[in-house]
LUMFI-374740 format. One line per 8 residues: number of its first residue (from 1); their letters; for each residue x, y, z of N, C-alpha, C. Coordinates in steps of 0.05 Angstrom, whole numbers. Layout:
% residues N
NUM) A) X:Y:Z:X:Y:Z:X:Y:Z  ...
//
This chain:
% residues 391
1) XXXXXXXX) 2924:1952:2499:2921:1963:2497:2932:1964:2483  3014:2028:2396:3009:2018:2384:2991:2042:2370  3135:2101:2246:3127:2123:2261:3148:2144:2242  3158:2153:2200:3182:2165:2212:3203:2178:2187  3233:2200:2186:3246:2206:2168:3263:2183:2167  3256:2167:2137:3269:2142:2132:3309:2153:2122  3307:2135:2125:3340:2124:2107:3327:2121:2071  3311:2111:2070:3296:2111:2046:3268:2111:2038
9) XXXXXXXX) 3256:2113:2019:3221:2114:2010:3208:2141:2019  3185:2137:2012:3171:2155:2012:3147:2160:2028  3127:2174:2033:3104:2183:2044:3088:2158:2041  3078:2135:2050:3048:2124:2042:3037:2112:2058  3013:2114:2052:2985:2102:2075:2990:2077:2068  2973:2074:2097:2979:2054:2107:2953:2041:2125  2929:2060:2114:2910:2050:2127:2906:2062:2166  2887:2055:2173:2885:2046:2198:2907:2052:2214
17) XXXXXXXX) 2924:2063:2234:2948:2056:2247:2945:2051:2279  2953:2030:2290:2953:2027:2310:2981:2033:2340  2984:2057:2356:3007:2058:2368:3005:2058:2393  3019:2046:2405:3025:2036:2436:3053:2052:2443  3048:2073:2461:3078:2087:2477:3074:2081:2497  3105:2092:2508:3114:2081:2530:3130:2113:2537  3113:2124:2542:3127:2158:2555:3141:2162:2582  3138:2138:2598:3155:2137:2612:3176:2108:2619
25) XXXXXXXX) 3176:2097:2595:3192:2073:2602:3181:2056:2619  3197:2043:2629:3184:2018:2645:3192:2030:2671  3190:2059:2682:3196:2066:2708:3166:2069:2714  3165:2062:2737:3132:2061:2761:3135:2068:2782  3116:2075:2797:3117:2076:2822:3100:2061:2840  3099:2032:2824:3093:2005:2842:3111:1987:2838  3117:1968:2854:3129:1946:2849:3117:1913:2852  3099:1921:2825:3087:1892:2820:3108:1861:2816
33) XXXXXXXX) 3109:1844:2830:3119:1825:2831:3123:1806:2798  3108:1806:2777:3106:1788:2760:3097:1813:2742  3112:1833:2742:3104:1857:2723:3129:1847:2696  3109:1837:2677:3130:1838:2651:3150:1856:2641  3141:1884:2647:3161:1898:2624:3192:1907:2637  3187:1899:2666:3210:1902:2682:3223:1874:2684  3210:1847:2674:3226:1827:2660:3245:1837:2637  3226:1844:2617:3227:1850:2597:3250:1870:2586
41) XXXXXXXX) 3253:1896:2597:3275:1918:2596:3283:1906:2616  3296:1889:2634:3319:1885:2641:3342:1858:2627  3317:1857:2602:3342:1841:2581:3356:1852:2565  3348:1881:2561:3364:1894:2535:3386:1902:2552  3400:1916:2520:3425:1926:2533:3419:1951:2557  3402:1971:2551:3390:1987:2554:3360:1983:2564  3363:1977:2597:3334:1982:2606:3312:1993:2608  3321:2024:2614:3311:2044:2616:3311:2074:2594
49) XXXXXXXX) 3287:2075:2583:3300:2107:2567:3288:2130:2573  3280:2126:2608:3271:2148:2623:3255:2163:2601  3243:2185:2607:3218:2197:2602:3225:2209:2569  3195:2211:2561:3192:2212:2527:3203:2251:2526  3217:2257:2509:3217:2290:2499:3187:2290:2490  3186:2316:2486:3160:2328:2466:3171:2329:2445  3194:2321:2435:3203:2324:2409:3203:2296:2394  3206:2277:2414:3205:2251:2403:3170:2255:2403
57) XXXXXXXX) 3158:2255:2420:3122:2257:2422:3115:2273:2391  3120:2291:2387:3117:2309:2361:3120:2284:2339  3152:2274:2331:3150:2261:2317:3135:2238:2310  3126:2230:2337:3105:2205:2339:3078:2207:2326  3065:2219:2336:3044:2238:2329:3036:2246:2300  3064:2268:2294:3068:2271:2266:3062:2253:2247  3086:2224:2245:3089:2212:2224:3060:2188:2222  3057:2196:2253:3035:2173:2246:3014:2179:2232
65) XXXXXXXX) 3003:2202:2241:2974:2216:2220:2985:2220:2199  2996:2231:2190:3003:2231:2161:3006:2212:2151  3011:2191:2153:3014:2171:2139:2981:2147:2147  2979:2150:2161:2943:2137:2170:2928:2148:2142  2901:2130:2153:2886:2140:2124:2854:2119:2158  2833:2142:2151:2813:2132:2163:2811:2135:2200  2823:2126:2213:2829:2123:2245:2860:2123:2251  2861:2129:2268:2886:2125:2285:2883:2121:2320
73) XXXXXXXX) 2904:2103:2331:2891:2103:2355:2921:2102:2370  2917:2121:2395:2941:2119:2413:2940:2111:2433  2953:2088:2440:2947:2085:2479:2984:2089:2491  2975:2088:2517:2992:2097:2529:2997:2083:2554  3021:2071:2550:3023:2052:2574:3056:2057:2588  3056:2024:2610:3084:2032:2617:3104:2005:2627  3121:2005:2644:3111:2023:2670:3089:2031:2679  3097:2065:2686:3070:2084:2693:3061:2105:2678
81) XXXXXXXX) 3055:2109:2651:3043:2123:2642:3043:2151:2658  3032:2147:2685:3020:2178:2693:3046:2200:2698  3071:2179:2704:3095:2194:2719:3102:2214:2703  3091:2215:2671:3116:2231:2657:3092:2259:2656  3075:2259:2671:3059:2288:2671:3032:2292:2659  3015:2306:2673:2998:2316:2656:3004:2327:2640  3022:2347:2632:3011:2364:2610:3029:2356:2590  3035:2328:2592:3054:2321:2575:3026:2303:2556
89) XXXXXXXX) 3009:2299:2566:2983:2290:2551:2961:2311:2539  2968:2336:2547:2957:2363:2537:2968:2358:2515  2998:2367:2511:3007:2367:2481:3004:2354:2466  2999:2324:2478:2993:2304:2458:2962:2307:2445  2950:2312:2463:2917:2318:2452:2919:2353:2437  2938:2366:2436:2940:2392:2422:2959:2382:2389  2978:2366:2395:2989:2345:2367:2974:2341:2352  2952:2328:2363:2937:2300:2343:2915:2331:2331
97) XXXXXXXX) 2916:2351:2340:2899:2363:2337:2905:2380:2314  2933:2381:2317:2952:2402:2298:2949:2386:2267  2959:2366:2279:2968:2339:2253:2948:2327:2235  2921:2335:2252:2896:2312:2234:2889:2327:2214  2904:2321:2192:2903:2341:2160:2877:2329:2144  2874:2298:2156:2857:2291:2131:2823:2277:2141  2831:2287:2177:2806:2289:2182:2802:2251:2196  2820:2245:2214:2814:2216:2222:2814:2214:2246
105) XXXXXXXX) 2791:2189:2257:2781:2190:2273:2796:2177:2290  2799:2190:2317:2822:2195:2330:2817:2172:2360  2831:2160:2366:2828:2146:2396:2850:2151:2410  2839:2153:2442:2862:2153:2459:2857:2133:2478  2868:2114:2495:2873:2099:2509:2899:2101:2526  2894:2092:2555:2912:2103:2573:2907:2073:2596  2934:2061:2600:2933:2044:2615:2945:2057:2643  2934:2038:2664:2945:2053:2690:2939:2040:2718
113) XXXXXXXX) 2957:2037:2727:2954:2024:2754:2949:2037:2780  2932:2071:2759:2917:2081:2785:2933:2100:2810  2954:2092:2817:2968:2094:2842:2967:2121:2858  2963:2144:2830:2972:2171:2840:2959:2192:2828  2933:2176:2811:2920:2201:2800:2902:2221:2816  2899:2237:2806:2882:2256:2819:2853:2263:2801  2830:2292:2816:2818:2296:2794:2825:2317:2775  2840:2320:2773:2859:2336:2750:2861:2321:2730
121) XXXXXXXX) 2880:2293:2731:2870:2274:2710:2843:2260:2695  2827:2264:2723:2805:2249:2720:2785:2272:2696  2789:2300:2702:2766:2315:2687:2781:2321:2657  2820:2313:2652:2823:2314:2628:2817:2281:2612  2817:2265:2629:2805:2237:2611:2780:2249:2602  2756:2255:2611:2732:2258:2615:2726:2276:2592  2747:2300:2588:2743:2325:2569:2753:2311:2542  2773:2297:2547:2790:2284:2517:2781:2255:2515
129) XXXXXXXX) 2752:2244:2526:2747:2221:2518:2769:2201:2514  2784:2200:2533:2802:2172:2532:2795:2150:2546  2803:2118:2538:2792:2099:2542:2806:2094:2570  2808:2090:2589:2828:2077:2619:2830:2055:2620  2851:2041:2619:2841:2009:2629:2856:2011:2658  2848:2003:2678:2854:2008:2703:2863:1988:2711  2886:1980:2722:2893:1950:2741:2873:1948:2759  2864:1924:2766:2859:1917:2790:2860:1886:2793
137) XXXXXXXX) 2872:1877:2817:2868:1844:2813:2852:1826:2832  2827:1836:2826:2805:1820:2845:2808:1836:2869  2807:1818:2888:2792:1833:2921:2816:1848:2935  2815:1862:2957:2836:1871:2966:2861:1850:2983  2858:1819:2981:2872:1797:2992:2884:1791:2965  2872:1783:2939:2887:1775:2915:2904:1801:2903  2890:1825:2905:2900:1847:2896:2932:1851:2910  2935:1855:2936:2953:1871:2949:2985:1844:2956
145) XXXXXXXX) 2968:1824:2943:2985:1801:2940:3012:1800:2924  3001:1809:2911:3027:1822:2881:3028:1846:2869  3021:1862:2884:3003:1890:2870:3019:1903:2898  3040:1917:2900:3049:1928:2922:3059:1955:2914  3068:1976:2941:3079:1996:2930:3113:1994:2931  3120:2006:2936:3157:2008:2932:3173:1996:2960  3142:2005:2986:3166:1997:3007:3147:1974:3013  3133:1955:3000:3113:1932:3002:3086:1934:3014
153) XXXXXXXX) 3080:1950:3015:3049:1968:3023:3030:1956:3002  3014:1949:3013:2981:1934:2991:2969:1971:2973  2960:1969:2950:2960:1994:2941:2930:1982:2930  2912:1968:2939:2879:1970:2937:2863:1987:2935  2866:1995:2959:2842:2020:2978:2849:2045:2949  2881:2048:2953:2885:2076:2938:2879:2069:2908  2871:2044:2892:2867:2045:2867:2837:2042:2866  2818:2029:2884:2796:2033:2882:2790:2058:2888
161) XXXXXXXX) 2799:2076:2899:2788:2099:2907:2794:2113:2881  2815:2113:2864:2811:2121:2835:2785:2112:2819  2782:2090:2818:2759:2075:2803:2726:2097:2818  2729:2104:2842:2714:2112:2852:2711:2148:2837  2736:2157:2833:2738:2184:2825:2734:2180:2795  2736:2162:2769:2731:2159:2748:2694:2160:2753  2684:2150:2759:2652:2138:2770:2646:2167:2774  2655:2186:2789:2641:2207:2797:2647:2226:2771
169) XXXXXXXX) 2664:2227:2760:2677:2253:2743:2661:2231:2717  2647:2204:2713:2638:2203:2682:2665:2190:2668  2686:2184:2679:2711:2174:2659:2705:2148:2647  2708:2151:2623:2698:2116:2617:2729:2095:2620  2723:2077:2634:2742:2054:2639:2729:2030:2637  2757:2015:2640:2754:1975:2632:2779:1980:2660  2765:1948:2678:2774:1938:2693:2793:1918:2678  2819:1914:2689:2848:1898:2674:2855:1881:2695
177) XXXXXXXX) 2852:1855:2698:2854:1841:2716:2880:1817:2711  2902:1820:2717:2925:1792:2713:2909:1777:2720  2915:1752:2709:2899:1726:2716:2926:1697:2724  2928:1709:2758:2954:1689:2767:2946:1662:2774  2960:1652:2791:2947:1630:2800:2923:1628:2820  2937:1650:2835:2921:1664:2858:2888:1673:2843  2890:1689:2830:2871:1705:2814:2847:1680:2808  2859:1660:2795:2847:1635:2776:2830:1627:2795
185) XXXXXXXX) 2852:1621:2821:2831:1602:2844:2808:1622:2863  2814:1649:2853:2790:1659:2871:2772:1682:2861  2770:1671:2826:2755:1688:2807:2723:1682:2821  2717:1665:2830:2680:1666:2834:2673:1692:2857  2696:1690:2877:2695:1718:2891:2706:1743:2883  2720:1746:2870:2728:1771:2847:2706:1773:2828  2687:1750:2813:2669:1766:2805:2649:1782:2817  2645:1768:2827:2613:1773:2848:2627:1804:2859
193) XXXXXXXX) 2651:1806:2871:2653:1836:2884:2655:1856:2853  2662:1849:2832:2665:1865:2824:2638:1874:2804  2624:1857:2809:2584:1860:2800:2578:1880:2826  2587:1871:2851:2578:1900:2874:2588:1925:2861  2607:1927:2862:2625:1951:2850:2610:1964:2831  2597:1947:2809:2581:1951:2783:2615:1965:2764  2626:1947:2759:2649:1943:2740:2639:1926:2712  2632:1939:2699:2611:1929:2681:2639:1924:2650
201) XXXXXXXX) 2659:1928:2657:2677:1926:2630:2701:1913:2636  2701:1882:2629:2724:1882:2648:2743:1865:2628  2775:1858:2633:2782:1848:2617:2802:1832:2632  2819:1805:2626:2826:1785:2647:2856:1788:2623  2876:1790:2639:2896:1787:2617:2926:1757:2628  2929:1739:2622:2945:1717:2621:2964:1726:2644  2978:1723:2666:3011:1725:2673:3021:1717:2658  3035:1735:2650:3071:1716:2631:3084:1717:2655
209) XXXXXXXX) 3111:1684:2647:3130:1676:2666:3151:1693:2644  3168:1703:2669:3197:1718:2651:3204:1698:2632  3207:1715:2610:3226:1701:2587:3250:1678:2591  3250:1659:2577:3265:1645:2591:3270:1627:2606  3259:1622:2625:3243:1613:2649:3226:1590:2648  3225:1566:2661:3206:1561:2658:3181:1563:2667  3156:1556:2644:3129:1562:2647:3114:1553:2668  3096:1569:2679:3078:1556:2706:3105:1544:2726
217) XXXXXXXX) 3121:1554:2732:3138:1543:2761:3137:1570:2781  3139:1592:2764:3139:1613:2789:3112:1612:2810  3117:1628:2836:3099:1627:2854:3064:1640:2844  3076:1663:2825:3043:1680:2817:3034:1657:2789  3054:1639:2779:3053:1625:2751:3019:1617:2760  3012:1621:2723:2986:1601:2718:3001:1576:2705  2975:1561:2714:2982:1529:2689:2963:1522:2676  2963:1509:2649:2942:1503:2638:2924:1496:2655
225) XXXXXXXX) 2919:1478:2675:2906:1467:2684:2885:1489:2702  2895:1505:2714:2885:1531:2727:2875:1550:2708  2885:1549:2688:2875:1561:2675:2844:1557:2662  2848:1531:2655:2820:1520:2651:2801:1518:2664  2806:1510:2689:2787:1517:2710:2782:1546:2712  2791:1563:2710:2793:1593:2711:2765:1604:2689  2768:1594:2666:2757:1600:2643:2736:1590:2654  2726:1569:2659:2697:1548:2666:2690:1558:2682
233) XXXXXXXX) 2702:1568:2706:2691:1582:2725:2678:1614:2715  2699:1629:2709:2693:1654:2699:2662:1652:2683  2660:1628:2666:2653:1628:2648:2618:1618:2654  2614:1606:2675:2601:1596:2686:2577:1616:2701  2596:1634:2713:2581:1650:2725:2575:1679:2702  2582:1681:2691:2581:1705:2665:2550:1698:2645  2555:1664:2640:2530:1658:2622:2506:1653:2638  2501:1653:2667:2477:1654:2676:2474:1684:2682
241) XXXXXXXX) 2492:1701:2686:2478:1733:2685:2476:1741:2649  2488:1724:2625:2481:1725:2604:2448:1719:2599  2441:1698:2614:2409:1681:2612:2400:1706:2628  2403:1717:2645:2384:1733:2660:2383:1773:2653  2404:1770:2626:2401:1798:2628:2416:1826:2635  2440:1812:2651:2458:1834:2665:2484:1829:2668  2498:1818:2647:2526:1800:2644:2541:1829:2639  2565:1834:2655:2590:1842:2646:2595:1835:2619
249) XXXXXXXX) 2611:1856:2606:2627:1864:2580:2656:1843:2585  2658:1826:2584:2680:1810:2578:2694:1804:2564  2718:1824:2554:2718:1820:2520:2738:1788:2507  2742:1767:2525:2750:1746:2517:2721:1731:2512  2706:1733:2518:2686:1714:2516:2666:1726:2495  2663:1754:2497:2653:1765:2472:2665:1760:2450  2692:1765:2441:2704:1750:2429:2699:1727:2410  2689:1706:2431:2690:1678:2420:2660:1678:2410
257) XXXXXXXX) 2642:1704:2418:2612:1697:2407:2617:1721:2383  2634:1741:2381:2634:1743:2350:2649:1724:2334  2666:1702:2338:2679:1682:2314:2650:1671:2316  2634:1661:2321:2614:1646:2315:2597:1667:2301  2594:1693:2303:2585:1705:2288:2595:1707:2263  2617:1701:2254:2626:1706:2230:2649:1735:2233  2651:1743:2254:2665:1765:2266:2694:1769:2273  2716:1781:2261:2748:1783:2264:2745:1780:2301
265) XXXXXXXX) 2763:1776:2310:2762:1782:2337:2780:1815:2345  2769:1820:2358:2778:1849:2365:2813:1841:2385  2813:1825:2407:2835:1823:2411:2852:1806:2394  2882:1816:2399:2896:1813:2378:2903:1779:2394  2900:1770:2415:2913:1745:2428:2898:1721:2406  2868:1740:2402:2841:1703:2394:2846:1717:2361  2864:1731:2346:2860:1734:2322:2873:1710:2312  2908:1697:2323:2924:1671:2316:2941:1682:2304
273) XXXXXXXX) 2940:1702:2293:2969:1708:2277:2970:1741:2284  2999:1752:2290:3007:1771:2296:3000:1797:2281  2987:1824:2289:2983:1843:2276:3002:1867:2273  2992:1884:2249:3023:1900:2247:3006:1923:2263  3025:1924:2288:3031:1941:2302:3052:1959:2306  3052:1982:2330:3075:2001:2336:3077:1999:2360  3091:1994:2376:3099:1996:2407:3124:2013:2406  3127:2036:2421:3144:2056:2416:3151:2067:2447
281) XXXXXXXX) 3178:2060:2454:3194:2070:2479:3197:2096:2485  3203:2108:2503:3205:2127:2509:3227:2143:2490  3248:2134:2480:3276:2142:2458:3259:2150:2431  3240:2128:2427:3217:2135:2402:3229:2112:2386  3245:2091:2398:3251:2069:2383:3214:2051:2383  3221:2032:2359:3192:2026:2359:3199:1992:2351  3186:1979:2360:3185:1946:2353:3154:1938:2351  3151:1913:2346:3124:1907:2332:3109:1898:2352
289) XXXXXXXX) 3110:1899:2376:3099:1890:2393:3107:1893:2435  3092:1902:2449:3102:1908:2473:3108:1877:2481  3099:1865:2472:3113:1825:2487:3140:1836:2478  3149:1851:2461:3175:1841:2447:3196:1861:2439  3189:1889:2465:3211:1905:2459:3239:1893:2465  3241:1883:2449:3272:1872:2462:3295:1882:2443  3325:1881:2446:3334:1890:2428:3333:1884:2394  3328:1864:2399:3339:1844:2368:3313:1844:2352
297) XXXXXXXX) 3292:1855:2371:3265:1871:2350:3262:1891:2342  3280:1909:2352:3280:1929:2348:3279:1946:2311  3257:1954:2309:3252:1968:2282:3254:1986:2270  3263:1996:2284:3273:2029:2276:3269:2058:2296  3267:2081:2292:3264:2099:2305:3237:2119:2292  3224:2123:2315:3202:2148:2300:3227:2174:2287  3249:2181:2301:3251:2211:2308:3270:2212:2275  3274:2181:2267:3294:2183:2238:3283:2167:2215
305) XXXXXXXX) 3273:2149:2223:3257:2124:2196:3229:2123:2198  3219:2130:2163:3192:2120:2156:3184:2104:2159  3152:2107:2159:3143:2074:2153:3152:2050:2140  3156:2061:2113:3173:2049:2093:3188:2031:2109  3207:2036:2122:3229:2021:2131:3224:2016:2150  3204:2017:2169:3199:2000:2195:3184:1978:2186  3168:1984:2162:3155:1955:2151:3173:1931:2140  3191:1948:2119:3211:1934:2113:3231:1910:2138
313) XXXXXXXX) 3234:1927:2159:3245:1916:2176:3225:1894:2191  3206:1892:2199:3188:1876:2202:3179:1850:2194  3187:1858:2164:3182:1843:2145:3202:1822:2149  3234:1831:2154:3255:1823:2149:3259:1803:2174  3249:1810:2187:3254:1793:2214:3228:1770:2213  3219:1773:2203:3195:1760:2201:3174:1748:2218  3183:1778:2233:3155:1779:2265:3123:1762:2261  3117:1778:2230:3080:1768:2232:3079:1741:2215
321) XXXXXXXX) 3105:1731:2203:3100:1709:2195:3110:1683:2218  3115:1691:2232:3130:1673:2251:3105:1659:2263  3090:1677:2272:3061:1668:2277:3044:1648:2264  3046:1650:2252:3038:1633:2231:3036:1604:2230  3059:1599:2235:3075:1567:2236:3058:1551:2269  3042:1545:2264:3031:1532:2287:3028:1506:2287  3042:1479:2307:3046:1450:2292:3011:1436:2285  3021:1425:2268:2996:1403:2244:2976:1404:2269
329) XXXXXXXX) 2987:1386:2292:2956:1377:2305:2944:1412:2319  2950:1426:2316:2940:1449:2333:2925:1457:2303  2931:1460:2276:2920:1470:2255:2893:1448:2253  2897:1417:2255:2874:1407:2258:2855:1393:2273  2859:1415:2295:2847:1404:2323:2815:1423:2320  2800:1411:2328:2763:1420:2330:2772:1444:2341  2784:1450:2362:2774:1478:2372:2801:1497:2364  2810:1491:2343:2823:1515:2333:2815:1543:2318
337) XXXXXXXX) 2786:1529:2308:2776:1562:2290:2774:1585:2320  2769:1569:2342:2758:1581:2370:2789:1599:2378  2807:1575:2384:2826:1586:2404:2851:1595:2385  2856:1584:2362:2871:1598:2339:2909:1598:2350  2919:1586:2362:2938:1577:2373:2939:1600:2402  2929:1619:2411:2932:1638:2426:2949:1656:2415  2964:1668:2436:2987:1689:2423:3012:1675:2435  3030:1688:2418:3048:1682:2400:3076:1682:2430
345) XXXXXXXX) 3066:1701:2452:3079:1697:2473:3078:1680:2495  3053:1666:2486:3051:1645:2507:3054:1609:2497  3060:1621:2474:3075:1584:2452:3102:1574:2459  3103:1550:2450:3135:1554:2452:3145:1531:2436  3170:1532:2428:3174:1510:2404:3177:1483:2406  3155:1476:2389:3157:1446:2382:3192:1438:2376  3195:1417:2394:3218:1402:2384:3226:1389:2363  3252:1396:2356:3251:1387:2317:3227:1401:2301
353) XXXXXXXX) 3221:1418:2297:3202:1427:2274:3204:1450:2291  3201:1467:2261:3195:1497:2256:3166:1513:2274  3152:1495:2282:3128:1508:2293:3127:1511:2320  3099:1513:2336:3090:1528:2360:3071:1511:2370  3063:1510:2395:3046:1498:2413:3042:1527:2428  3019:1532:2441:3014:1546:2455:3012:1535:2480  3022:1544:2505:3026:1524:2529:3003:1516:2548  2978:1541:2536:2947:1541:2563:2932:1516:2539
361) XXXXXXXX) 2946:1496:2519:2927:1482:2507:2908:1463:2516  2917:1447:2536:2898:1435:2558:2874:1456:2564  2888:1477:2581:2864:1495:2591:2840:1509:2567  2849:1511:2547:2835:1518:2525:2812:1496:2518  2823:1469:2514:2809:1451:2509:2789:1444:2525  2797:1441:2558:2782:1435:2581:2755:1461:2574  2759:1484:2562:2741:1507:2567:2718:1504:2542  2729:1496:2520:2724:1497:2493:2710:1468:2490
369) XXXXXXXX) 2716:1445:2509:2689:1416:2511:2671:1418:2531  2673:1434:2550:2655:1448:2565:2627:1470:2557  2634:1486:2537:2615:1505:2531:2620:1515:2510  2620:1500:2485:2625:1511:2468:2599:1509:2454  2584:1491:2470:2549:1494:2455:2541:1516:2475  2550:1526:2497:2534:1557:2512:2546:1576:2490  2567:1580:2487:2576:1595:2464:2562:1602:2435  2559:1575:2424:2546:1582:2406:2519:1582:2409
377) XXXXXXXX) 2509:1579:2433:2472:1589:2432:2474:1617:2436  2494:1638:2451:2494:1659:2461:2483:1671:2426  2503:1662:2410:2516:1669:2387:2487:1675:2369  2477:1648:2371:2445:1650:2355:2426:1663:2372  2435:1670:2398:2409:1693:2403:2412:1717:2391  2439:1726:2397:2446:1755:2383:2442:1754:2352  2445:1728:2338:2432:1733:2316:2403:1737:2307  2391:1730:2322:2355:1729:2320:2345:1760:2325
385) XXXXXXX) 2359:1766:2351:2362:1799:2359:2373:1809:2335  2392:1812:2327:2392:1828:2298:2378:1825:2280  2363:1805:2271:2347:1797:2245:2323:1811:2255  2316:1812:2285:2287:1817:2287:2286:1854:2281  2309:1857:2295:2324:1888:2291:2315:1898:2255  2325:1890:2239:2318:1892:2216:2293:1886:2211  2271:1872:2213:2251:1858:2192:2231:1887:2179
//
């Protein structure tokens, strides 16, 4: 699911802007087992920057439209997003309203693990067209596995029954599914329930192992190898409801049928090199990426520095070029235009040399000599469908 009064420069667009907050820090009121950002803020010096002001929100808001040119888009994540209030998302949808001087088209997005909404939330998503991406991790046995509340209570029933109150109130959502080990080995029954459900948008996102650490050893860890099977499987059952007509919105797999289209990829993981983003804490400190609020990324502040100088700083660290550097055989391997090294949090450094391996490369490959001719037939039907679209 992405600000400011500099030290120096001036006012300028910048195109497009993309911002990711964090209005309530990484405080929740679940205690997911393999939840990154509570890895993650418990490396800085400063874990916590408890809940956003309206004054830092103002400034957010502010510098960002003004300086946008065309769209802007805000999501809102956490932690828990919902803790720091409704009507702390009133103002924000009364901000963007104040601030849109030059007339751009506006997105909201709101991640959430569900736990405590009500229909109070549900009829202001609905009125302010915001996007939901909702946790859920497969059935209520894979789900409540790692997905707990504070005193270790399975929190299923109470997040489907949200999914159930979005459905009735019209809220548009995407199903957000970790993809553990657990998850990997029992995707053929997670899909199929979630075709009952009619969860028609769904999106599968990697476990990261804490920083540090090593990869695939923890108990929720994926491994390449699971992973690959994960993909073949997923993938397996997706392209025969593709042949028949009624396939789920999958946006990793759609994905790989717009690169064959000739098409950027919409997620930033299958683009290969890092995008300039905003991920912005609750303080209104901002870094280039939620993998990487960490201290030593840190880019500046919405509430005191421009763009100017959060680019500058960006620049300086050399976040989006770091990406870049991916070793020789990964740049000339067959299924790189496909898998493009992954992202940039799941690589890790080649020994002796400056570059990156991405660690699911087995699983990539296993997925990518498997179907990469279903892929590209998907690819030439939707082209024929467009051409006939035109004649």
């Amino acid at each position: 699911m992405k600000k400011r009064e500099t030290r120096k420069g001036g006012k300028k667009n910048v195109a497009a802007v993309s911002v990711l907050m964090k209005p309530a820090s990484g405080l929740c009121n679940m205690a997911c087992d393999y939840c990154f950002y509570c890895d993650e803020s418990g490396k800085r010096e400063r874990a916590s920057y408890g809940m956003m002001s309206e004054d830092t929100l103002r400034n957010v808001i502010r510098r960002t439209m003004l300086n946008a040119t065309g769209a802007v888009s805000f999501a809102y994540q956490g932690g828990e997003p919902s803790l720091r209030g409704l009507d702390f998302y009133r103002k924000a949808v009364e901000l963007q309203k104040h601030y849109n001087r030059s007339c751009l088209k506006v997105h909201n997005a709101f991640q959430t693990n569900g736990y405590a909404l009500d229909e109070n939330w549900c009829r202001f998503f609905k009125e302010n067209r915001f996007l939901i991406g909702l946790s859920v991790d497969g059935t209520r046995e894979t789900h409540d596995l790692y997905r707990r509340d504070p005193l270790g209570g399975g929190t299923f029933d109470r997040v489907t029954k949200t999914a159930g109150m979005f459905d009735e109130c019209g809220v548009e959502y995407n199903i957000l599914t970790v993809v553990t080990g657990t998850t990997a080995e029992n995707i053929r029954e997670i899909y199929r329930a979630y075709k009952k459900r009619g969860w028609h948008y769904q999106q599968y996102i990697v476990c990261l192992d804490p920083l540090g650490e090593k990869r695939g050893s923890g108990g929720y860890s994926l491994t390449p190898e699971k992973y690959g099977r994960f993909l073949c499987d997923l993938f397996s059952l997706w392209y025969e409801d593709v042949k028949g007509g009624d396939a789920p919105c999958i946006r990793q797999f759609e994905n790989y049928v717009g690169i064959f289209l000739g098409y950027p990829p919409e997620a930033c993981d299958q683009c290969g090199v890092c995008g300039v983003q905003y991920a912005v804490e609750a303080d209104g400190s901002v870094y280039p990426c939620d993998f990487y609020m960490l201290d030593e990324y840190r880019l500046g502040n919405f509430n005191t520095d421009r763009f100017a100088f959060i680019a500058a700083r960006r620049k300086e660290i050399g976040f989006v070029e770091r990406s870049t550097r991916l070793k020789r055989e990964c740049l000339e391997c067959r299924w790189h235009p496909l898998c493009r090294g992954g992202c940039q949090r799941h690589r890790e450094t080649v020994p002796g040399e400056n570059t990156y391996a991405n660690f699911y490369c087995q699983g990539y490959r296993m997925f990518f000599e498997r179907y990469h001719e279903a892929l590209e037939q998907i690819a030439l039907s939707v082209r024929r469908k467009q051409a006939a679209i035109f004649r």
